[in-house]
Structure formats: structure tokens, C-alpha cells
N, C-alpha and C positions, 0 to 999 in steps of 0.2 A: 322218281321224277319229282322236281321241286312244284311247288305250286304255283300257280301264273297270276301275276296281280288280275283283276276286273278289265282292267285297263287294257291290257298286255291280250286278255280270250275275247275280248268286244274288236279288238284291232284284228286280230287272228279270223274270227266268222266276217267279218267284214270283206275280208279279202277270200273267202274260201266260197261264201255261199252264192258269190255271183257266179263264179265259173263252175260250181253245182248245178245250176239252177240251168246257166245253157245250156250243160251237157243234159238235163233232163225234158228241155225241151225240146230239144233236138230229137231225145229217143221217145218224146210222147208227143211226135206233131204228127198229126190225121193226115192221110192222104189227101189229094186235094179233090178226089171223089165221096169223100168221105160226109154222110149226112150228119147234120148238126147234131149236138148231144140234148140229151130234153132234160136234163137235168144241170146244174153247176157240179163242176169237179169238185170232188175232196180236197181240204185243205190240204196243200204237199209237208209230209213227215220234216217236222225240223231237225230230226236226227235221224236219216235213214241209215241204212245197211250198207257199206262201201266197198266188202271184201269180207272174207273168209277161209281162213289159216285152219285145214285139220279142224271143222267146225269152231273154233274159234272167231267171235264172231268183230268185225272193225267198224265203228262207227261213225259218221264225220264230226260226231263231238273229239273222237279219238284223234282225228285228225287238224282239227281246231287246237284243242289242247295241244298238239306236237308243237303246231305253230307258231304257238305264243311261248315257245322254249325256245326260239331261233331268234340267233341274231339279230339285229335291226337291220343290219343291211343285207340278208339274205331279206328279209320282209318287205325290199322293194322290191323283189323279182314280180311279175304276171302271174295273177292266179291261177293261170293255166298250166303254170312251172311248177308252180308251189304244191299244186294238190297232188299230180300223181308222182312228185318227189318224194313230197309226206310219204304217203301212202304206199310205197312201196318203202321207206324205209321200215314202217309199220308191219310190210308182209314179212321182211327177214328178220325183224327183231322175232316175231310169233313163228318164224319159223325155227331160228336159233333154240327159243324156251323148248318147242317140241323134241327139237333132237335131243336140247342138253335135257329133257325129263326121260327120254328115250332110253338114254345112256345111264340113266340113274343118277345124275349128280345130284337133284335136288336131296336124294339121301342123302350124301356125303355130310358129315357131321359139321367141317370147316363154310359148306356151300351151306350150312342152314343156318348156321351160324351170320353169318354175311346177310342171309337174305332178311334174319330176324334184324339186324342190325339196320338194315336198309328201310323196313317198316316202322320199327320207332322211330329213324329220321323222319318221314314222312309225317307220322302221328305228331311227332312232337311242332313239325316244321307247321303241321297244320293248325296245331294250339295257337303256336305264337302270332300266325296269322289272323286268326280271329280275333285276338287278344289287341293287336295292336292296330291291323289294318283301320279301323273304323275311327281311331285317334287323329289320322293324316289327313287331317282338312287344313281348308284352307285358314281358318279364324286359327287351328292351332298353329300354324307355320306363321300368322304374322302377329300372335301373341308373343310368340317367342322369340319374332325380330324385331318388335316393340320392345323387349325387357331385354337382350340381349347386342343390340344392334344399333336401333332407332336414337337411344337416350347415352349412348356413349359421346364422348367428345372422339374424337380427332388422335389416333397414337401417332408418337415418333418414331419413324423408321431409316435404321441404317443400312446403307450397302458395303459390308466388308468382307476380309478376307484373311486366313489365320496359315501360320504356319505351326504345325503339331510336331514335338518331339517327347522324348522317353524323359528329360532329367532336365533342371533347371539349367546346369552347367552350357549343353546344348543350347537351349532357349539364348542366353548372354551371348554365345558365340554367334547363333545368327541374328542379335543386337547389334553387335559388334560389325559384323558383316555389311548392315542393311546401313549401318552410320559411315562405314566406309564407300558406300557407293553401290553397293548389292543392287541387283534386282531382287523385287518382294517375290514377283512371280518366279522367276527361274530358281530361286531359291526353293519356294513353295514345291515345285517340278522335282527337284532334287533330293530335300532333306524330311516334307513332312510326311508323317506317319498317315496322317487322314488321307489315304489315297483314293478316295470318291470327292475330295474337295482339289485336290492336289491336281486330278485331273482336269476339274471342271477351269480351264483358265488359270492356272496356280495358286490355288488355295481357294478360290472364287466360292464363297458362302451365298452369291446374292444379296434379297433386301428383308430385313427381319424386322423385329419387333422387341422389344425387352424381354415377354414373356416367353420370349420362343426360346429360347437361348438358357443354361445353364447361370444360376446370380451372375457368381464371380465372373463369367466371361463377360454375362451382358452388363454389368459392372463398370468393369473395364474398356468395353467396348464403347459403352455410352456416354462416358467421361471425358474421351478424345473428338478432335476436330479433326473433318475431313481432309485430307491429305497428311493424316499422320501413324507414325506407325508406336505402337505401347514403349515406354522404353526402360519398363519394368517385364519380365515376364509371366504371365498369370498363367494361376493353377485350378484346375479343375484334376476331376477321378478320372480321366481321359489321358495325363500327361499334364506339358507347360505348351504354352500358347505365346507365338507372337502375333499380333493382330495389327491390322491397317485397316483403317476408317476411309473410304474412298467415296463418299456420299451421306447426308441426309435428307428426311423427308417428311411431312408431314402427311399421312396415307388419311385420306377421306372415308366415311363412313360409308361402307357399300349399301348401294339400292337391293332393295328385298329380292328383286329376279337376278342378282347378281349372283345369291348365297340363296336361292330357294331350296336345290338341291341337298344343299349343305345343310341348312335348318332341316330336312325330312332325314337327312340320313342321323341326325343327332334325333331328331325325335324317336326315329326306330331304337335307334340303342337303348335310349331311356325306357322306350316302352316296352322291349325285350325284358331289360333289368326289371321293371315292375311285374309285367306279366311271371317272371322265376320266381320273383320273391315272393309274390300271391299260391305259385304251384307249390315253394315249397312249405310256407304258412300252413296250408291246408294238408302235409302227411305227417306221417310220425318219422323220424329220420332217426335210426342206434347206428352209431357210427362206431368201430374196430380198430385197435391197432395193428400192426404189421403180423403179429402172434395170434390174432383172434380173439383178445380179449376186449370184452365193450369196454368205450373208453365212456368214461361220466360226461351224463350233457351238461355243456356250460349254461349257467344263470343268465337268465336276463338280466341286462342291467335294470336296478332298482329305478324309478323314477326320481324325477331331482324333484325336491322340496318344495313345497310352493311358498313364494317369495311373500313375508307377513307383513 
């Protein structure tokens, strides 16, 4: 089981412990004969006992944590849905390990295999966690839309649409076509190769950016005026391209909650990559060729010279 943001097991007890907490006092309300207590109750257990599988024992931490592995929109249900959902899903998972250790699989060499494989996920899932979790605040997400976002100007952006074929000779013919009176699109429908653009509206790319795009395409594509189509055909590793410019734009600098998302999902990556290269810093790593024989570790690069 992956591990649940803070976030993600604060949302999860939030929604479990209030309909915990009725059902507990529903089963410890005094008769209404009942003489007062002379003492204050014990603090109630924040992790009580919820169930028990063959002594195996289920905790509503156990059941919080499920929690915060569900969907978001299973997470608006009523915590009165939620919990003995859980929780019975909890009893047939403990019941399944019973049988399948019953049966002996956890012997089976390929089942221990798997299960060791499923632990180092975890162990490893748990490093990166510690590693990067504590990095995702907020100063770091509008640092990096300050130097990445904030201080850009303004890109050009076009909306076009390409027809793909195998060989130049192709590409000419449907020049040729498109100067006779062709349609771009029903062309696009018929003849190009790229048949996820082919579909989308006949060749339909949407609205890009220079960097998105291959040079030579976005090249050629940036150098034409809207309502026209290349009347050379360009080459990329792809095939030849005939392209139509049907729109430009000048796309605004997005607002930080636009890309906050987007800034935290590039910070995990980055700090994935940092957290590897610190794990692998820290072992000794003799790497093998295909035969078994160590292969020589490559040299550091020398440091460059300091400038006199």
C-alpha cells in the first residue's frame, strides 16, 4: 500500500472519527437510572480495536489509512458508509492472507518473490517520501514561479494543423491538391499518417508554442501567416509535413493557482532526482556486463580549471 500524503490521513480521521465516536456513544450511554459517575471518564483510545481476523488484530488507524487511498469522490460518501465499507473491506483482505498462508503460498518461491518485491516498493516509496515531502511548501512553489513564470514575457502561440505522410513526393501531391482547391481537413481525414491528429478535426494540433513542437516543424510553422498553408514541405524523423496556420496568439503569463499543481508536480520530480542521486552517492555500486565480468567504473569528470 502506497503511502498517504499528511493531507490525504488528516482528511481520512476527519471523516472516520466522528461517526466512531457516535457509534461509541451510543454503546456507552448510562441508562437513564443510572447514578452519576464520581469520577471523569478516561480519555477515549485514539486508536481503538475495530475488528479481529483469526486474532489478527484491525485498528481504526488501519481504517483511516484505507481511507486516504480512496478516491476523492468515494471520500464524499457519509462516514457512516465509509467506515463499515472500510472495514469490511479490511476483514476479507485478513481473511484472503489467512487462507492464501493456509494454503502455503506464502512458501511458494515466485509468491516470495513478489511479496519481497512489494516491501522494497514500500521501503523505497517511504525514503522518497521523507526525502522530498518536507521540500513542498509553499515559499518553494512560488520561488519557482517567480524564476520560472513570474519574470517571463508573454510567448507566441499558433493554432495549426499538419497533414503527415511517408515521402516528400507525397507531401508535393497534397500541395498540389490543397492549391487546386482541396480541403486541408478532409485531406488530413484521408491521407495523413498521424492518425491521433488526423482524427482530432483533420489534422487539428490545437494551440502550441515554438518550444512544443520539433525546430524544423515549429520553424516552419512560425514563419507563415494565419490562413495559410506551407507551400514547401517540411521534414522532420516523423515523415514530410504539410501544415496550415489557422490562428495566432499572444498566450499571457499564467497566475500561480493557475500552474500551482503543475509547479508541485515538477518539484517532486526534481526532488525524486535529488533524493537518487544522494541514495546513490552514499553506496558503492560494481556494475557487470552481460557475461559477469566487472565492468571498470568510469572517472569522474576532472574539475575545469580555475579561470586566472
Amino acid at each position: 500500500m502506497r503511502p498517504s500524503s499528511p493531507a490525504a490521513s488528516f482528511l481520512a480521521a476527519a471523516l472516520l472519527v466522528p461517526a466512531l465516536s457516535v457509534t461509541q456513544a451510543h454503546a456507552a450511554a448510562p441508562a437513564a437510572s443510572a447514578a452519576p459517575a464520581a469520577a471523569p471518564a478516561a480519555p477515549a483510545n485514539p486508536n481503538p480495536l475495530v475488528a479481529s481476523v483469526n486474532g489478527e488484530d484491525i485498528h481504526l488507524n488501519d481504517v483511516r489509512q484505507a481511507a486516504a487511498n480512496m478516491p476523492a469522490q468515494l471520500r464524499q460518501l457519509p462516514p457512516n458508509m465509509i467506515f463499515p465499507m472500510l472495514l469490511n473491506q479490511l476483514i476479507d483482505q485478513k481473511a484472503i492472507q489467512a487462507a492464501a498462508t493456509h494454503a502455503g503460498l506464502d512458501k511458494q518461491p515466485d509468491v516470495q518473490q513478489q511479496m519481497h518485491a512489494a516491501a522494497m516498493n514500500a521501503l523505497q516509496n517511504a525514503y522518497l517520501s521523507q526525502q522530498v515531502t518536507p521540500t513542498l511548501t509553499d515559499a518553494a512553489v512560488q520561488a519557482y514561479y517567480t524564476q520560472h513564470y513570474a519574470n517571463k514575457k508573454p510567448e507566441a502561440e499558433i493554432h495549426a494543423r499538419h497533414i503527415l505522410v511517408a515521402t516528400e513526393a507525397e507531401a508535393k501531391d497534397v500541395i498540389k491538391q490543397l492549391k487546386a482547391g482541396a480541403d486541408f481537413g478532409a485531406l488530413a481525414t484521408k491521407l495523413s499518417t498521424d492518425k491521433a491528429s488526423a482524427k482530432q478535426n483533420g489534422g487539428d494540433l490545437g494551440w502550441f508554442k515554438k518550444g512544443d513542437m520539433l525546430p524544423a516543424f515549429s520553424d516552419a510553422a512560425f514563419a507563415m501567416k494565419p490562413h495559410t498553408f506551407s507551400q514547401t514541405p517540411v521534414h522532420t524523423q516523423y515523415g514530410w509535413h504539410v501544415i496550415e496556420v489557422l490562428d495566432t496568439r499572444t498566450a499571457d503569463v499564467p497566475k500561480l493557482d493557475a500552474v500551482r499543481d503543475e509547479i508541485r508536480q515538477k518539484l517532486i520530480q526534481q526532488g525524486v532526482r535529488d533524493a537518487v542521486e544522494k541514495a546513490v552517492a552514499g553506496v558503492k555500486v560494481v556494475r557487470y556486463d552481460p557475461s559477469g565480468k566487472p565492468v571498470p567504473a568510469t572517472p569522474a569528470p576532472a574539475p575545469a580549471a580555475a579561470a586566472k
